[in-house]
Each structure stands twice: as C-alpha cells, then as structure tokens.
PDB file as gemmi writes it, atoms N, CA and C in Angstrom:
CRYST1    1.000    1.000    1.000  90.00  90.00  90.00 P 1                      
ATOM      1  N   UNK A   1       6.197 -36.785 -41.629  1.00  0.00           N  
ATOM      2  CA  UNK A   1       7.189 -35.722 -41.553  1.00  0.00           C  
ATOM      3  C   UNK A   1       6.472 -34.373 -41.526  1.00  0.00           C  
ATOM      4  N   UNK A   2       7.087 -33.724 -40.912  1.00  0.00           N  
ATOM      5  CA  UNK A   2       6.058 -32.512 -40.466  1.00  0.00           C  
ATOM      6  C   UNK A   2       7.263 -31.067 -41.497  1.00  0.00           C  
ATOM      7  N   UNK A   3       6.115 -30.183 -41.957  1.00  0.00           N  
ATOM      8  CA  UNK A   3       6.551 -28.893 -42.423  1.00  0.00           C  
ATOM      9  C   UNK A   3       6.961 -28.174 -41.991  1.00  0.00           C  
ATOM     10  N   UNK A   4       7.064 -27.238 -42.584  1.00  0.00           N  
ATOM     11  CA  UNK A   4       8.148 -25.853 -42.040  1.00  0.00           C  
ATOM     12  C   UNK A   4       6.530 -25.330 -41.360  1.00  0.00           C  
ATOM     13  N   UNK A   5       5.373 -25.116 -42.320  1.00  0.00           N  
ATOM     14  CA  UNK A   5       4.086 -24.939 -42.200  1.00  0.00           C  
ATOM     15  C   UNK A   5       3.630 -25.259 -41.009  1.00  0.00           C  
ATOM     16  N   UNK A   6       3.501 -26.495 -40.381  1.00  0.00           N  
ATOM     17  CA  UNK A   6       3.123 -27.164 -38.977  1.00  0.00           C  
ATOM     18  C   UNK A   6       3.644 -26.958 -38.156  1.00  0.00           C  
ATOM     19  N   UNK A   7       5.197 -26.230 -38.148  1.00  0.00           N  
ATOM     20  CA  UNK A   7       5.988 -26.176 -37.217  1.00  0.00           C  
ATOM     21  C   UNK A   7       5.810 -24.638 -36.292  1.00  0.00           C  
ATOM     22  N   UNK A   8       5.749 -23.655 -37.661  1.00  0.00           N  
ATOM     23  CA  UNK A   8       5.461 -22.500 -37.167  1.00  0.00           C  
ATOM     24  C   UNK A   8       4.215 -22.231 -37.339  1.00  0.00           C  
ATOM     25  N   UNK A   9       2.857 -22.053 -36.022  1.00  0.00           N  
ATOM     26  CA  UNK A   9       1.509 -22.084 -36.217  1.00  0.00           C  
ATOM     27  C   UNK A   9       1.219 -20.204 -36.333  1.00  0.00           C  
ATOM     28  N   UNK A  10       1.809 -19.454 -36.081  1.00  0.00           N  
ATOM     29  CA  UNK A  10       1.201 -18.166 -36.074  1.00  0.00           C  
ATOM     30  C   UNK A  10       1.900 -17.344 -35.572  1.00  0.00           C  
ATOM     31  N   UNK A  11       1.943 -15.956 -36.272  1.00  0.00           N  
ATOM     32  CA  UNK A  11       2.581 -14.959 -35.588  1.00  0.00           C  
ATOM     33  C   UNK A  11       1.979 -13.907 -34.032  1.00  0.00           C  
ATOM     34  N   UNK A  12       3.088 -13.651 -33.145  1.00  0.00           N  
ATOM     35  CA  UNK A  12       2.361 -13.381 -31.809  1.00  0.00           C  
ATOM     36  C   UNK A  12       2.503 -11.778 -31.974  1.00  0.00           C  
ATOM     37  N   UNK A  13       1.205 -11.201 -32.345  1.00  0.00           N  
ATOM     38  CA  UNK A  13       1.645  -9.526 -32.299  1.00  0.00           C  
ATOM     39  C   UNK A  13       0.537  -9.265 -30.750  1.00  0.00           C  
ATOM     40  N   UNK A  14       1.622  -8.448 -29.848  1.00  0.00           N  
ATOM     41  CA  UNK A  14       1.739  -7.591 -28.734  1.00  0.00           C  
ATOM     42  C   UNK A  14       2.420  -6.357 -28.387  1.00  0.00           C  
ATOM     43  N   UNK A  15       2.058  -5.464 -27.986  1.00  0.00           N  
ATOM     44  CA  UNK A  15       2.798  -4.420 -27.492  1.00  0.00           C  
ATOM     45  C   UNK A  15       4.491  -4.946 -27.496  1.00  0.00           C  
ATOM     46  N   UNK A  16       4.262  -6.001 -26.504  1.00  0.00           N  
ATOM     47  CA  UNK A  16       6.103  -6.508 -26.108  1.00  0.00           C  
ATOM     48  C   UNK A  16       6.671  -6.583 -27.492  1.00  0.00           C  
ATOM     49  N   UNK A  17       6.008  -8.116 -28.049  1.00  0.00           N  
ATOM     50  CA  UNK A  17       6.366  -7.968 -29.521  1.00  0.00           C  
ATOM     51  C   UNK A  17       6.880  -7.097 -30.588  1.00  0.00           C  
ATOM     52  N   UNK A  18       6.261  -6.188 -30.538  1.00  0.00           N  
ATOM     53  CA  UNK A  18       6.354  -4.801 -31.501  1.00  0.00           C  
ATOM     54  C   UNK A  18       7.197  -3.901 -31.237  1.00  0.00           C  
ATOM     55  N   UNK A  19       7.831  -4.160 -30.033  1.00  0.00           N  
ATOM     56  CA  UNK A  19       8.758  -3.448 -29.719  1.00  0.00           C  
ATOM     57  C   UNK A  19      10.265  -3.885 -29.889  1.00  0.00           C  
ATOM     58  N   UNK A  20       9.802  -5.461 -29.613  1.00  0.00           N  
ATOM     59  CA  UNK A  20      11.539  -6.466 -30.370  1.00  0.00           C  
ATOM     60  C   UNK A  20      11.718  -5.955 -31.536  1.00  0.00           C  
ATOM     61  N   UNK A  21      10.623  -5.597 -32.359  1.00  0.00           N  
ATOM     62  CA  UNK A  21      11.352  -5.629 -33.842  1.00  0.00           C  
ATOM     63  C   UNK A  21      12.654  -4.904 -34.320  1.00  0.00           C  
ATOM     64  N   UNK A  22      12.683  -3.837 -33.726  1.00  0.00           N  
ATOM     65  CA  UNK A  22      13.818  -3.069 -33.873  1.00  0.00           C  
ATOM     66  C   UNK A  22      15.373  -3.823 -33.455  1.00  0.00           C  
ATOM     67  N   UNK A  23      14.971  -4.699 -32.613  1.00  0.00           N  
ATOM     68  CA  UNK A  23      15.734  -5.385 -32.216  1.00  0.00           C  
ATOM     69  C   UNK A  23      16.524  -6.949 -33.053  1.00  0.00           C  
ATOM     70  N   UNK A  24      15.048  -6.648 -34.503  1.00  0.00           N  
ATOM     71  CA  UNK A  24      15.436  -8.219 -35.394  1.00  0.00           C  
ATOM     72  C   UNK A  24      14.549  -9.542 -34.495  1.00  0.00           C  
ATOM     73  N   UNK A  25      14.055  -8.793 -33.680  1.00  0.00           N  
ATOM     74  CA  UNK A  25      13.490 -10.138 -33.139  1.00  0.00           C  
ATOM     75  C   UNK A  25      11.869 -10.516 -33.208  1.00  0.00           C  
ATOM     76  N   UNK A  26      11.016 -11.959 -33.646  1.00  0.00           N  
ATOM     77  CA  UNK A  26      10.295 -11.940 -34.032  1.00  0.00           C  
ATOM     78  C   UNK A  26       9.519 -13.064 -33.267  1.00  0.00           C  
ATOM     79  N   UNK A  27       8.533 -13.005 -32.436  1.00  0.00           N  
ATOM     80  CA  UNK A  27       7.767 -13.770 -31.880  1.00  0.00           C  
ATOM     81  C   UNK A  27       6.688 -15.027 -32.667  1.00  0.00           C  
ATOM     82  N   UNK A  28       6.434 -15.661 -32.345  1.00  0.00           N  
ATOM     83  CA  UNK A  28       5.561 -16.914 -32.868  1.00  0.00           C  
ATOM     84  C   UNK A  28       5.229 -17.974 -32.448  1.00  0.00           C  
ATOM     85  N   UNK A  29       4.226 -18.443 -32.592  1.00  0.00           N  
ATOM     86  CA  UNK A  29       3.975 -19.954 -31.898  1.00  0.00           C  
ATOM     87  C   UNK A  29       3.942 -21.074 -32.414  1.00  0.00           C  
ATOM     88  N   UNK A  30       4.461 -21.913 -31.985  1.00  0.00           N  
ATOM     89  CA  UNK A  30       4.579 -22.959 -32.127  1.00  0.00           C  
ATOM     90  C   UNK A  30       4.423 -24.102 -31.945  1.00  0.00           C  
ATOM     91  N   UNK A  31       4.878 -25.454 -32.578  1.00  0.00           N  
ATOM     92  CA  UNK A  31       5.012 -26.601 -32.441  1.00  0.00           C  
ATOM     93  C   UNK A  31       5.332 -27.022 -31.205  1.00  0.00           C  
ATOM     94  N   UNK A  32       4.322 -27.348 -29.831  1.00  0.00           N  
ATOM     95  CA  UNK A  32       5.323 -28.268 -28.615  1.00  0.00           C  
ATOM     96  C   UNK A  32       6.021 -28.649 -28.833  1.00  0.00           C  
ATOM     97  N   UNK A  33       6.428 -30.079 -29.653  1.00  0.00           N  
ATOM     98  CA  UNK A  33       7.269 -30.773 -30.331  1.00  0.00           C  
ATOM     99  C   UNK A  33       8.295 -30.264 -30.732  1.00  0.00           C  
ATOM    100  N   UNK A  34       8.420 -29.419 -31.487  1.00  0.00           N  
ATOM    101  CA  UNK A  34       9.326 -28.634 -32.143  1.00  0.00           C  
ATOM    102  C   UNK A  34      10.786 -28.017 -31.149  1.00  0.00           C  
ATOM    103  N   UNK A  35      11.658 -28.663 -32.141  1.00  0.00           N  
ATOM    104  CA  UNK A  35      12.607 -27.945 -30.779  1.00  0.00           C  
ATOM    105  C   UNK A  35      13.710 -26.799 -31.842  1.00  0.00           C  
ATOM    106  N   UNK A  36      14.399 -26.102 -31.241  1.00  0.00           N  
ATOM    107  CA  UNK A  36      15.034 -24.924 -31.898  1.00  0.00           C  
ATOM    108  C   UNK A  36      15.486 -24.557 -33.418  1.00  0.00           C  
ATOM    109  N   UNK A  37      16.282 -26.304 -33.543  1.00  0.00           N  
ATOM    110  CA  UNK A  37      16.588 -26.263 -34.520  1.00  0.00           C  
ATOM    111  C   UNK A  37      16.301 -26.444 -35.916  1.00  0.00           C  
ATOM    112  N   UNK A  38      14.733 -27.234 -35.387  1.00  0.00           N  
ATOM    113  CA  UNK A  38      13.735 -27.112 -36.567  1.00  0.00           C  
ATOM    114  C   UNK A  38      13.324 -25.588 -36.651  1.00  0.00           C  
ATOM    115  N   UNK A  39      12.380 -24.738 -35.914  1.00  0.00           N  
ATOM    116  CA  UNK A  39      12.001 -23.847 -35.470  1.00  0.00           C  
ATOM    117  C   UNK A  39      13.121 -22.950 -36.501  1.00  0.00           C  
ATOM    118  N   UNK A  40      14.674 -23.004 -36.325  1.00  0.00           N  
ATOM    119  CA  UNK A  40      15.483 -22.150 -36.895  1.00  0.00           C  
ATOM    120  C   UNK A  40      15.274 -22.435 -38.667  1.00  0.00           C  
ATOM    121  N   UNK A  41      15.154 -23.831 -38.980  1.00  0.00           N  
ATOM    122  CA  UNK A  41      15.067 -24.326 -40.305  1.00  0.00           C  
ATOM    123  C   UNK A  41      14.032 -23.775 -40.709  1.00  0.00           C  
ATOM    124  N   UNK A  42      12.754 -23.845 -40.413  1.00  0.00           N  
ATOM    125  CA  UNK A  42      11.077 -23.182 -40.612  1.00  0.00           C  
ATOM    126  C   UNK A  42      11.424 -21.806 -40.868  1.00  0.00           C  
ATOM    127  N   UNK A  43      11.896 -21.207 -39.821  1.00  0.00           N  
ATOM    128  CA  UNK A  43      11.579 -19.511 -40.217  1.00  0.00           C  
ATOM    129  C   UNK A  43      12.636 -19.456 -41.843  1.00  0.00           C  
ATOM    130  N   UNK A  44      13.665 -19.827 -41.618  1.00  0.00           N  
ATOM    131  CA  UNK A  44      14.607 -19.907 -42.694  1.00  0.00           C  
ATOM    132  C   UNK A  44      14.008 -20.095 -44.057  1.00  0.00           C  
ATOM    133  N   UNK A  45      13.620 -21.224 -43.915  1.00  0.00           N  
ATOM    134  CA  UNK A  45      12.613 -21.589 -45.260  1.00  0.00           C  
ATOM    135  C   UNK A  45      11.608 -20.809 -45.837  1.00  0.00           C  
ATOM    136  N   UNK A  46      10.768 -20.135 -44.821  1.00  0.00           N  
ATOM    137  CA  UNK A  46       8.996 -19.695 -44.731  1.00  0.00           C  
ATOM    138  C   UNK A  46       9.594 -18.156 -45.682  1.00  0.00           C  
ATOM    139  N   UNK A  47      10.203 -17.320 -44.591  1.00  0.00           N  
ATOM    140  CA  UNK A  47      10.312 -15.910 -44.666  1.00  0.00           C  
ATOM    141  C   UNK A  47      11.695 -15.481 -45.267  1.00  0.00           C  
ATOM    142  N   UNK A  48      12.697 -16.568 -45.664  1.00  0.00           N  
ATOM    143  CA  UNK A  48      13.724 -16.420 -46.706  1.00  0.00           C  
ATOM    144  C   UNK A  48      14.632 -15.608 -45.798  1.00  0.00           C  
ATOM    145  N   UNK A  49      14.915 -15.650 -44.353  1.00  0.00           N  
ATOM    146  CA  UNK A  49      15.804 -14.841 -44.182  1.00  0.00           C  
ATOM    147  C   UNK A  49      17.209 -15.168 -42.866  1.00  0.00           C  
ATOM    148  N   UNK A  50      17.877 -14.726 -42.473  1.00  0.00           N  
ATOM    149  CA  UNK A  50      19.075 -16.034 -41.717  1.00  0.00           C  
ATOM    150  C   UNK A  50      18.852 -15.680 -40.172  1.00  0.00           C  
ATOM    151  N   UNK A  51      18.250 -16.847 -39.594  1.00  0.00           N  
ATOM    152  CA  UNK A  51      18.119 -16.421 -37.964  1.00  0.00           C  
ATOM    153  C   UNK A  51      20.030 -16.877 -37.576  1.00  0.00           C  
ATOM    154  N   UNK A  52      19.861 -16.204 -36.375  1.00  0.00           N  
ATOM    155  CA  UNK A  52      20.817 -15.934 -35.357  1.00  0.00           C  
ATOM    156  C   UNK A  52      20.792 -16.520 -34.104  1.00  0.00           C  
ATOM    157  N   UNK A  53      19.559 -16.713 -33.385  1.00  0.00           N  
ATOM    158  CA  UNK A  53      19.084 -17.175 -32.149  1.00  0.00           C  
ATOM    159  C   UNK A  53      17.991 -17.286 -32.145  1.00  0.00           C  
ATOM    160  N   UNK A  54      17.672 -18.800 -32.089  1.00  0.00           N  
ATOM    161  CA  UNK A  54      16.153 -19.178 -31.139  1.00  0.00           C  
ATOM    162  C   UNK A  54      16.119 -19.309 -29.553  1.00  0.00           C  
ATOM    163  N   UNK A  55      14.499 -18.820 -28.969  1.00  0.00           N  
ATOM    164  CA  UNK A  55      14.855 -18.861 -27.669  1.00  0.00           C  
ATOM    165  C   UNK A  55      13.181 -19.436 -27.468  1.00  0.00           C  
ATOM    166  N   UNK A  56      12.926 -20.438 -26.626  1.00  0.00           N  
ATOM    167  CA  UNK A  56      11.569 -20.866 -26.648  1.00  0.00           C  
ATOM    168  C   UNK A  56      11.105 -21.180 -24.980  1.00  0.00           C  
ATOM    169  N   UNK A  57       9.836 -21.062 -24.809  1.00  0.00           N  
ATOM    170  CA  UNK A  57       9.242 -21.772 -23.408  1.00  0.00           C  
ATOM    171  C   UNK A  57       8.011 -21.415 -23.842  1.00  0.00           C  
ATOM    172  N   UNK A  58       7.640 -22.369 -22.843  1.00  0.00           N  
ATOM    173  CA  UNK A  58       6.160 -22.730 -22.623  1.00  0.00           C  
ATOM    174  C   UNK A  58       5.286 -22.002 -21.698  1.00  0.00           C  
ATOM    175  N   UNK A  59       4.094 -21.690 -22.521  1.00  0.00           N  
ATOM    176  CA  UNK A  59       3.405 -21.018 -21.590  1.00  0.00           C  
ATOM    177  C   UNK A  59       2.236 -21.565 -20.897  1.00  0.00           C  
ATOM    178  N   UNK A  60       1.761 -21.566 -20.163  1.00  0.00           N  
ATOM    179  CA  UNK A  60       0.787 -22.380 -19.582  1.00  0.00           C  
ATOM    180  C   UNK A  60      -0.791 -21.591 -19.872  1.00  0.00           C  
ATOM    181  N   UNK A  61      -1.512 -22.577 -19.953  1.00  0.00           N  
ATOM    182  CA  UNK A  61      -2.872 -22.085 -20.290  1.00  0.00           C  
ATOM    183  C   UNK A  61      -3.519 -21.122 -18.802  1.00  0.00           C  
ATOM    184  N   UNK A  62      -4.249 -20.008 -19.919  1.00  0.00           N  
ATOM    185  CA  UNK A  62      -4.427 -19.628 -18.224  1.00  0.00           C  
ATOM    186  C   UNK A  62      -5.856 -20.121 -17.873  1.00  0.00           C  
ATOM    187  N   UNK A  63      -6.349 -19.841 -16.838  1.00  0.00           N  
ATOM    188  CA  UNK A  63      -7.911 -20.416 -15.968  1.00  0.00           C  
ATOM    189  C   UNK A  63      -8.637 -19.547 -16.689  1.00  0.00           C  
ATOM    190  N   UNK A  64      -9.836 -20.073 -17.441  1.00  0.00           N  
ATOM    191  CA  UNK A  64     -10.949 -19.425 -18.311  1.00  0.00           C  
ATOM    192  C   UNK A  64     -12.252 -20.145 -17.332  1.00  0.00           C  
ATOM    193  N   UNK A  65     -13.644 -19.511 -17.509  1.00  0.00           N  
ATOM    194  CA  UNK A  65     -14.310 -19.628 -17.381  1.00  0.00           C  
ATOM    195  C   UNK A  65     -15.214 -20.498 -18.593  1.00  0.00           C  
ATOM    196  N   UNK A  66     -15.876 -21.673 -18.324  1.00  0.00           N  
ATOM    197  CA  UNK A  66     -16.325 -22.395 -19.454  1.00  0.00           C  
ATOM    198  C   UNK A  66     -17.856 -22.976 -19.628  1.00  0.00           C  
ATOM    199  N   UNK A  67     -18.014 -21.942 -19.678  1.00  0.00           N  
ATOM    200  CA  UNK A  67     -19.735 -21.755 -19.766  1.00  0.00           C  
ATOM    201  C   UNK A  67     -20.309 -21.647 -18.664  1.00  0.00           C  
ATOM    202  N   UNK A  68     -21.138 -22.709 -18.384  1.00  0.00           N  
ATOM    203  CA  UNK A  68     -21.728 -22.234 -16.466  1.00  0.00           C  
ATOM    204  C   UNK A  68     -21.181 -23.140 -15.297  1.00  0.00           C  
ATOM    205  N   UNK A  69     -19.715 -23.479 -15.986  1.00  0.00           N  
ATOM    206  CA  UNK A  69     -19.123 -24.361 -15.311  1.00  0.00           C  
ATOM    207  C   UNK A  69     -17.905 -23.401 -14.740  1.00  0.00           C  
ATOM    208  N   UNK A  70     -17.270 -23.424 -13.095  1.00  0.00           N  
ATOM    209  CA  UNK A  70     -16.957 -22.533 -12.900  1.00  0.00           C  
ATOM    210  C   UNK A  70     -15.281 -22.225 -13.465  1.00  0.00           C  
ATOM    211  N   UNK A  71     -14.918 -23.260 -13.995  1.00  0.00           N  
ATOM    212  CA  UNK A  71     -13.225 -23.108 -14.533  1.00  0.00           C  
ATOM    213  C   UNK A  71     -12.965 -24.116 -15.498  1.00  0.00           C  
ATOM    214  N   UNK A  72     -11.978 -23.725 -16.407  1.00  0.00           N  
ATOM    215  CA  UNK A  72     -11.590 -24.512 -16.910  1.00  0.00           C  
ATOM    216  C   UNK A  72     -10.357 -24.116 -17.722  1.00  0.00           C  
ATOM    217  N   UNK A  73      -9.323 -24.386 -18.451  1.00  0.00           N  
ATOM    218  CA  UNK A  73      -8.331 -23.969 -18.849  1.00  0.00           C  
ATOM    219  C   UNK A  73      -8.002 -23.472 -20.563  1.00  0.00           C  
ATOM    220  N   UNK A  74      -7.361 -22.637 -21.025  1.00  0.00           N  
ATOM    221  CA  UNK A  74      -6.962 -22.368 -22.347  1.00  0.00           C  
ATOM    222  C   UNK A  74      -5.917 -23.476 -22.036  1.00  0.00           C  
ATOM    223  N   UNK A  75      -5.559 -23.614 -23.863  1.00  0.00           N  
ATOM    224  CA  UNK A  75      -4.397 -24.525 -23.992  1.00  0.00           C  
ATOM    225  C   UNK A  75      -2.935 -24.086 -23.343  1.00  0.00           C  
ATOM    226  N   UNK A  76      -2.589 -25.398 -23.070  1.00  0.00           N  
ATOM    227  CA  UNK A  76      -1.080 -25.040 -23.093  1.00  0.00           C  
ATOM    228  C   UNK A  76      -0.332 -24.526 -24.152  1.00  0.00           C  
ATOM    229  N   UNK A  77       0.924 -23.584 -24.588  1.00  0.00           N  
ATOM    230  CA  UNK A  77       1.405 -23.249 -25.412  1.00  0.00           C  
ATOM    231  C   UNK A  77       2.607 -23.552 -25.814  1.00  0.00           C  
ATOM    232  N   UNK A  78       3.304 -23.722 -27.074  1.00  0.00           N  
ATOM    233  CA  UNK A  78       5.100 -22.891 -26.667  1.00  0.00           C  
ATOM    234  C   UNK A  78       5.558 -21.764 -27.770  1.00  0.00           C  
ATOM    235  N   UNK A  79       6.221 -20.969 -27.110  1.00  0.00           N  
ATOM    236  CA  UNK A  79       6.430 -19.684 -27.697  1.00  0.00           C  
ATOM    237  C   UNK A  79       7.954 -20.077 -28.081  1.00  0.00           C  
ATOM    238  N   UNK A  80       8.115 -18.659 -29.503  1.00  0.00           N  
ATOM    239  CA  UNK A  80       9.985 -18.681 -30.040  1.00  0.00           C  
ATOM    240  C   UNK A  80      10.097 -17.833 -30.004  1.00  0.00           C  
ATOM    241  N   UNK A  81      10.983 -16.868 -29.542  1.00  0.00           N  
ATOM    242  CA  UNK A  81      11.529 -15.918 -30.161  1.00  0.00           C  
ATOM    243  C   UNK A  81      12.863 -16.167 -31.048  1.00  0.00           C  
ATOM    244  N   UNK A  82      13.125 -15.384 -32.130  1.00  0.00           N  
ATOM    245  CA  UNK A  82      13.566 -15.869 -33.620  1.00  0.00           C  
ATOM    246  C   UNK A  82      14.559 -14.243 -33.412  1.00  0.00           C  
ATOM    247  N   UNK A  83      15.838 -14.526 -33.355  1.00  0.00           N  
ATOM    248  CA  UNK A  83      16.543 -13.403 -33.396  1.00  0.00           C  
ATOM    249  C   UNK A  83      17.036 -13.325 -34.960  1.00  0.00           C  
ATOM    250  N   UNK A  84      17.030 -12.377 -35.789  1.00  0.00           N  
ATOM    251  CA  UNK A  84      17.459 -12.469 -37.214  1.00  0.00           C  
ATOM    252  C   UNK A  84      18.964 -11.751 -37.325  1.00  0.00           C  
ATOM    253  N   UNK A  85      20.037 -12.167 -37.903  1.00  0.00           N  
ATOM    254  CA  UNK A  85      21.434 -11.852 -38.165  1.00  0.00           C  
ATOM    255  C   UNK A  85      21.447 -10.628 -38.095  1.00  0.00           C  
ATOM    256  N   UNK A  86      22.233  -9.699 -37.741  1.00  0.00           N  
ATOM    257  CA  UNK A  86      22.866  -8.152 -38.198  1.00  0.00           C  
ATOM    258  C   UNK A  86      22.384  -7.958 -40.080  1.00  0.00           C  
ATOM    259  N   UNK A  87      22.029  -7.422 -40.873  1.00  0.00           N  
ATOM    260  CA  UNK A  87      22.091  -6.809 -42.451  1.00  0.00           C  
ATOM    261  C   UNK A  87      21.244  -7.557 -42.940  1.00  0.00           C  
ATOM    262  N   UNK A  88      20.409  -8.925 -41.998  1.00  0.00           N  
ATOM    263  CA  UNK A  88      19.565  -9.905 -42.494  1.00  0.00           C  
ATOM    264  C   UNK A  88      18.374  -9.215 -43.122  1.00  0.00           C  
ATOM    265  N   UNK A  89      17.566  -9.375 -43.887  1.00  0.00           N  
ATOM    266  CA  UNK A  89      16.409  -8.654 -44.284  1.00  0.00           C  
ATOM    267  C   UNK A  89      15.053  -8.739 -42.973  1.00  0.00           C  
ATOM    268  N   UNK A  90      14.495  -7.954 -43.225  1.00  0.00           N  
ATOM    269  CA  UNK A  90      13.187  -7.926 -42.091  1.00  0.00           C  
ATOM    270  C   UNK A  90      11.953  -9.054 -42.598  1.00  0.00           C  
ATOM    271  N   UNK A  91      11.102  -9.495 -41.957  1.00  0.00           N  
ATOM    272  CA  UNK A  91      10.136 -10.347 -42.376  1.00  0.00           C  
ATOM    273  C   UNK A  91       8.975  -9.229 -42.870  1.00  0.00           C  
ATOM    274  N   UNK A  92       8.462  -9.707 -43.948  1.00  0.00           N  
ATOM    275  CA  UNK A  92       7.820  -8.507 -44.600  1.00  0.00           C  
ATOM    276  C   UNK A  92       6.226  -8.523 -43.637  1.00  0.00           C  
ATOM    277  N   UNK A  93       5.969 -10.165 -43.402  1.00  0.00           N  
ATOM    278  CA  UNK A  93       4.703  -9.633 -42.576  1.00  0.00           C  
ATOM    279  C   UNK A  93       4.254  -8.337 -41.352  1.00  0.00           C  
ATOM    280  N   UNK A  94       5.688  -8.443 -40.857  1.00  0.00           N  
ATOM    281  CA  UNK A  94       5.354  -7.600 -39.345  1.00  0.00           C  
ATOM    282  C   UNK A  94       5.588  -5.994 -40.195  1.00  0.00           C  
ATOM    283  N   UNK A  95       5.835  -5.699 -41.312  1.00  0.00           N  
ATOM    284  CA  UNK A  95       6.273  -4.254 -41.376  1.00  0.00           C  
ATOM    285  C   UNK A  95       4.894  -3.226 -41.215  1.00  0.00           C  
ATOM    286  N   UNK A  96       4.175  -3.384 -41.523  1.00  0.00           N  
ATOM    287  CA  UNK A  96       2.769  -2.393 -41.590  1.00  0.00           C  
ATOM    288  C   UNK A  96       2.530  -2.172 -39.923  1.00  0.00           C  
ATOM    289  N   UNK A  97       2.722  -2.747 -39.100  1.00  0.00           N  
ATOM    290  CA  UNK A  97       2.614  -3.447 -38.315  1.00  0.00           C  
ATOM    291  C   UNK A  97       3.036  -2.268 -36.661  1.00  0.00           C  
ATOM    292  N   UNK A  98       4.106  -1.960 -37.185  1.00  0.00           N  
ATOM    293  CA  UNK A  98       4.700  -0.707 -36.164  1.00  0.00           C  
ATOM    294  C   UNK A  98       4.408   0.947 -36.488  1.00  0.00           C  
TER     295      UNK A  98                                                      
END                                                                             
C-alpha cells in the first residue's frame, strides 16, 4: 500500500508555478500510477488543507545528451495541479517563495 509520501514525490517551483499561487493553485509531481483521487487524498493529508480540483498529464522526457553517446532521454513524468477551496489555508511550503 503506497503513502500519501510516495504518491506526492516533489514540489514543481517555476516562474508558471509561482504565478498560480494567487490563484490557490499548487504544482507537483507525481506518482504515474497515481490517479486524482488519491493525489486529492495525499495533498489533504500531507499539507492539512481542502483541495477543490485536481488536474494531471504527463510529461514526456525530453532528449538529453548522455555522455559521448549522442542521445538519450530524461524520464518520463506526471504532473498535478492541486486547486485549493475558496478561505482554504495556503500550503506553508510555497510562502517564502513569491
């Protein structure tokens, strides 16, 4: 049985990112496996606070160079975005942050 921990692997800070926040919305990566409604249970649990909307896809690894070999690929990914309720509290990690 897999965790709230395994499910959500890391937070995605970007320009784009940093700019949802105002919006309640919070980027992260994740579990392939994982589908929304775990994803909604995880953040719920982790950061104590009430999502509204998950929205997820996959990103594809892009073409890296891999030593003196001429290509080779980063991993495949899948991304969430985590919309949090209207009066919901903010996740305290991202605040320093903007």
């Amino acid at each position: 049985m897999r965790t709230s921990y395994d499910i959500i692997l890391r937070p995605i800070v970007s320009e784009q990112s940093m700019e949802a926040l105002d919006l309640l919305k919070y980027v992260f990566e994740v579990d392939t496996h994982a589908n929304k409604i775990e994803i909604k249970n995880a953040v719920e649990e982790i950061f104590g606070v009430k999502v509204d909307k998950v929205t997820t896809s996959h990103v594809k690894g892009k073409s890296r160079r891999q030593g003196r070999y001429p290509e080779g690929y980063a991993k495949d990914w899948k991304k969430a975005v985590v919309r949090l309720k209207p009066g919901s509290k903010t996740i305290e990690m991202f605040e320093g942050m903007v």
